[in-house]
C-alpha positions in Angstrom: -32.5 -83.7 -44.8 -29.0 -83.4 -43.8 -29.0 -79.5 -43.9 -32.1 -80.2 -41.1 -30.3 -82.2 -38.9 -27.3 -79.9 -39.0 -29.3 -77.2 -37.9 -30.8 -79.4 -35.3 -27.4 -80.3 -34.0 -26.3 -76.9 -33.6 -29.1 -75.3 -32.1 -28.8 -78.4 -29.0 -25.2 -77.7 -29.4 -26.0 -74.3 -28.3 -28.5 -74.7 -25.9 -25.9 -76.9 -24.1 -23.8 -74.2 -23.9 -26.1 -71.7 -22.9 -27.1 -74.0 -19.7 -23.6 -74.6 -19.0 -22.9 -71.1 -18.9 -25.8 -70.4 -16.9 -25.7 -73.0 -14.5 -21.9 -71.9 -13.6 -23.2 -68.1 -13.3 -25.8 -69.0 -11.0 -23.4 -71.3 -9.1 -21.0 -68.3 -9.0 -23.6 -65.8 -7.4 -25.1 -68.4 -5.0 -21.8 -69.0 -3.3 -21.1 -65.5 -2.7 -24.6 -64.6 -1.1 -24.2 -67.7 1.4 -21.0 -66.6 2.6 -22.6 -63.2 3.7 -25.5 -64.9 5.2 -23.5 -67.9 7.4 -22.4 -66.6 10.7 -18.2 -66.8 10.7 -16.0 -66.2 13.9 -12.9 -64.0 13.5 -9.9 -65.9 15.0 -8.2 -62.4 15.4 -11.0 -60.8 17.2 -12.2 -63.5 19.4 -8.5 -63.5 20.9 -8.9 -59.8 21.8 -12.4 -60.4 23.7 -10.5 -62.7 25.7 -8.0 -60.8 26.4 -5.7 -64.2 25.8 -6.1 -67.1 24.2 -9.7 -67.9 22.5 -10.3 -70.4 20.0 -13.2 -70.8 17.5 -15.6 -73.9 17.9 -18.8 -73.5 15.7 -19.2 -70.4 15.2 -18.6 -69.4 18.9 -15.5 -67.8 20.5 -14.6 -70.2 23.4 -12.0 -68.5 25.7 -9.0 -70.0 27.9 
């Protein structure tokens, strides 16, 4: 009976482990395929299309 329930424990011991693991991995590889997706403005670049002073405001270079 005891020898059952260790083997019970370990085997949820490890599936706990395993959907840690997972859940971090998957968290990991989300993050980096929504920064690609999102639209960003450059800072750097929407100063040169102004030919001044621009500033970022969601997403959209607003210049003066």
């Amino acid at each position: 009976m005891k020898r059952s329930i260790r083997a019970v424990s370990r085997t949820l011991f490890a599936v706990g482990i395993l959907g840690a693991l997972s859940f971090g991995a998957a968290e990991a590889f989300g993050v980096t395929l929504q920064k690609e997706a999102r639209p960003w403005c450059d800072p750097v670049k929407c100063n040169a299309q102004c030919g001044g002073y621009g500033i970022c405001q969601n997403n959209v270079c607003l210049c003066y």
